[in-house]
N, C-alpha and C positions, 0 to 999 in steps of 0.2 A: 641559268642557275639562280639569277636575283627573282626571275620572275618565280620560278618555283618556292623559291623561299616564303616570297609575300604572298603567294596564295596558300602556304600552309600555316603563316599565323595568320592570315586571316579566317581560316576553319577555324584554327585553333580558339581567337575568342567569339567567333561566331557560335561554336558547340559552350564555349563558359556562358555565353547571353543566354544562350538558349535554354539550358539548365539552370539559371535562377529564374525565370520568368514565373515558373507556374507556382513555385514557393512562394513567389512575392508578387502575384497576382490578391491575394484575398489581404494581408495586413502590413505589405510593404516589405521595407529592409530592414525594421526595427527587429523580425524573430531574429533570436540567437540561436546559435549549436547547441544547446545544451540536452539532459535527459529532461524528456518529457516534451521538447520546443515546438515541435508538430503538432501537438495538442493545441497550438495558438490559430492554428490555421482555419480551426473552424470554431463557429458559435460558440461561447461557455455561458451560464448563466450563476446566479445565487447557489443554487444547487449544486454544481461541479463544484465549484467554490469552497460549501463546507464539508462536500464531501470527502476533498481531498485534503483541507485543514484537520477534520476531525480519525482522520486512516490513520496520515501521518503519526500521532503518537497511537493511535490503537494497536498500529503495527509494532510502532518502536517496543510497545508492554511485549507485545507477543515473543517478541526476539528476546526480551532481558527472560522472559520467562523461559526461552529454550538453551538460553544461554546458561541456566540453573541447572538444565539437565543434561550440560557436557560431564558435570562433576559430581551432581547428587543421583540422576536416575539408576536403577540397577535393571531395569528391562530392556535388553537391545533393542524390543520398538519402538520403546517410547523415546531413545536416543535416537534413533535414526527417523522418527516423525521429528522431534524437534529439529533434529539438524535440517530435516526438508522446509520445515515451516521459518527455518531464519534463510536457508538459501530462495526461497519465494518470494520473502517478504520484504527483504533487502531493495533488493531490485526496483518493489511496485515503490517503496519510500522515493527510492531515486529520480522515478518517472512521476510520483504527485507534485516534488519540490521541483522537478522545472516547470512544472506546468503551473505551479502556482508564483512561478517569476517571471513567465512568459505572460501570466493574466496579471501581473503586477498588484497581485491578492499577499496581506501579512502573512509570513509564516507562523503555525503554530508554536509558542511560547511556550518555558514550563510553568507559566502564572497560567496557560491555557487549559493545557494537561492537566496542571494540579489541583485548578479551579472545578475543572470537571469529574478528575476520578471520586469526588463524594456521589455527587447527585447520580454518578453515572451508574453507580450499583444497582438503582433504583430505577429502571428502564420508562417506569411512567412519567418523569419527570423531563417534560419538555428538550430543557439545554442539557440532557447528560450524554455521554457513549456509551452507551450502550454496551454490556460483557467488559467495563472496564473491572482493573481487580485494584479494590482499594491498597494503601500502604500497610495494613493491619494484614491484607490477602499476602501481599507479597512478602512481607515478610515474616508469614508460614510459611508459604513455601520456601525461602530459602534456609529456613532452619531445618527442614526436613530433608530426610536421606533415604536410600533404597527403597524399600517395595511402599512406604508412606509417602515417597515421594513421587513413585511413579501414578499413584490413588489420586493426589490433592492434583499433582500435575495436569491428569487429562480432564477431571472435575472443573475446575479452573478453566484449563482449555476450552474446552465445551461452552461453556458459559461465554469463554471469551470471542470464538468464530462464531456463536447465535448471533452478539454483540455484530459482529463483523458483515455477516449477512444481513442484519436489520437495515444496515445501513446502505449496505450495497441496493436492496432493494429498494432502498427510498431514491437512491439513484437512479435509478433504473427508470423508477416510475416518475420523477421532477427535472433529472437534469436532461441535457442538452447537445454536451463534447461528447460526440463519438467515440474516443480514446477512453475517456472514464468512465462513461459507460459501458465501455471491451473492457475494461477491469473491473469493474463493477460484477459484470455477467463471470468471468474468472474466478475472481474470489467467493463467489456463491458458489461454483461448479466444486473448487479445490476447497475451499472449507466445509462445506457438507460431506461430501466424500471423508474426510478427515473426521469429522465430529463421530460419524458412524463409525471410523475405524478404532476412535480412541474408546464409544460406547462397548464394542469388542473386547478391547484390551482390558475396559473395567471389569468387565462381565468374568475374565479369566484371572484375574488379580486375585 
């Protein structure tokens, strides 16, 4: 019976060793659990870098912006596009902030955010975001209500996933992480598709 014993914790941490090995074959025991930590496993460079600095609040707009139309839109699509576009976009926030503690890169700041939504209206200007919406934008939209609000909404929108795409694709085409770049290539997939559905929706407004 003893011997039985000892030969089933020894599977036992034979099968734990052998389940960290390939995790901590490329950057040790330093990865943590967290959202996004496999993104550490392989290559990242400058690019993955700002790409995931500069989503971070692109996203976060996108969410306040859908979060405007739980209470002001009056077109069931346009509420149920935004509720999809904060259920997606949640999520990739989660998966860029671990990866950006995994790569031990600053989080973005609201001096970063705030610094950028002027220049970023203005897509030729080097350091902006691209389909950022300034504070003058936002806060049209959320004085607006019903069928003006579901108008400025997808205008806005639109502007803001071009913003979203430009960026993906610069990814695409500079960085390095496999993981950023599968979201990268995502959010190009699911915001294009979107952009056209929300052009639809103006089209019948």
């Amino acid at each position: 019976m003893l011997a039985g014993v000892a030969a089933a914790a020894a599977f036992v941490v034979s099968a734990c060793g052998g389940g960290d090995s390939p995790s901590g074959s490329d950057h040790g025991p330093s990865m943590m659990a967290s959202p996004g930590a496999s993104a550490s496993a392989a290559a990242f460079n400058d690019a993955d870098v700002m790409f995931a600095q500069m989503m971070i609040p692109h996203h976060q707009q996108a969410i306040e912006m859908a979060e405007l139309a739980e209470t002001r839109a009056a077109d069931p699509e346009v509420k149920a596009l935004a509720g999809k576009i904060k259920a997606a976009q949640q999520p990739e926030i989660d998966s860029m902030t671990g990866w950006l503690h995994t790569w031990d890169a600053p989080m973005p700041g609201m001096s970063m955010s705030g610094g950028m939504s002027m220049p970023s209206t203005m897509p030729s200007m080097g350091h902006g975001m691209p389909g950022m919406m300034s504070d003058a934008d936002m806060g049209k939209l959320e004085k607006a209500t019903g069928k003006e609000f579901d108008k400025q909404f997808c205008t806005m929108m639109i502007a803001h996933h071009e913003g979203a795409v430009t960026m993906a694709k610069d990814e695409l085409a500079k960085g390095v992480n496999p993981e950023a770049k599968a979201m990268a290539q995502q959010i190009i997939t699911a915001q294009e598709a979107e952009i056209t559905q929300m052009k639809q929706i103006l089209a019948r407004l």
